[in-house]
C-alpha positions in Angstrom: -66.4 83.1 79.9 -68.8 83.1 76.8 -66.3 85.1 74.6 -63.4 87.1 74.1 -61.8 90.2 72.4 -58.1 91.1 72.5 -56.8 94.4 70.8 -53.3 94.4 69.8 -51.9 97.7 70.2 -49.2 99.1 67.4 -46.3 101.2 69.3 -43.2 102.7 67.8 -39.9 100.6 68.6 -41.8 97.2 69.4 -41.0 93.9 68.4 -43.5 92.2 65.3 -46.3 90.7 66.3 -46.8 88.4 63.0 -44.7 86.3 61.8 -44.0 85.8 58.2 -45.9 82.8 58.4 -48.3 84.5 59.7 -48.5 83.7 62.9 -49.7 86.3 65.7 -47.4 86.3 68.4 -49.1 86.6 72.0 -47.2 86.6 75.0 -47.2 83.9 77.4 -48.7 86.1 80.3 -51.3 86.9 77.6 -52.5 83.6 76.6 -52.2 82.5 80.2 -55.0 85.4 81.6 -57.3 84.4 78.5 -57.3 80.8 78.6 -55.7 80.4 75.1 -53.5 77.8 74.2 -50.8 78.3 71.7 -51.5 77.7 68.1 -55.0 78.3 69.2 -57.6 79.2 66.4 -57.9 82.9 66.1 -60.2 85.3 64.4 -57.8 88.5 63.6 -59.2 92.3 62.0 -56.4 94.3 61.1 -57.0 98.1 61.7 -53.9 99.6 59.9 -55.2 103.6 60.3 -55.5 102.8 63.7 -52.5 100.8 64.3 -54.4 98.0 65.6 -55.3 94.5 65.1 -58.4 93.0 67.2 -58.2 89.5 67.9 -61.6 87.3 68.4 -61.3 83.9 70.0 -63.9 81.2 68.3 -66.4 81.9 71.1 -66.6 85.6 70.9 -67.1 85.2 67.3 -69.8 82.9 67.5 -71.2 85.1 70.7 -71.5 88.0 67.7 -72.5 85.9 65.0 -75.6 84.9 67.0 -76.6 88.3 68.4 -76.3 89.9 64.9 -78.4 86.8 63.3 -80.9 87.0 66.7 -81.4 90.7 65.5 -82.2 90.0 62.2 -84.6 87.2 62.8 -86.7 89.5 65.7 -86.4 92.7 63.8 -83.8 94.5 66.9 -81.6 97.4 66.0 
């Protein structure tokens, strides 16, 4: 798998999902069906209008970062 997105999804009455240390909580079953280990390396947006947080692992980021710098260097849209 070249990359990966996970979107964290706010609903009333659940649990926090960061710690006060900051730490993002993903469940096991998560982790396990995207290959992440814990206290793996995470890129994290926070959405607060939307009530969302999307979480990037280190090769979907670098997956975007060299599409958007491909664009740039050949000009694409």
């Amino acid at each position: 798998m070249r990359g990966l997105v996970i979107v964290v999804i706010l609903r009333p009455g659940t649990t926090t999902a960061v710690t006060r240390q900051g730490h993002l909580r993903l469940p096991a079953a998560i982790r396990r069906a995207c290959h992440l280990a814990t206290g793996a390396r995470l890129l994290v947006a926070a959405y607060p209008d939307l009530g969302l947080l999307a979480v990037y692992t280190p090769a979907a980021f670098g997956a975007m970062l060299l599409a958007y710098h491909t664009a740039l260097h050949t000009g694409a849209d």
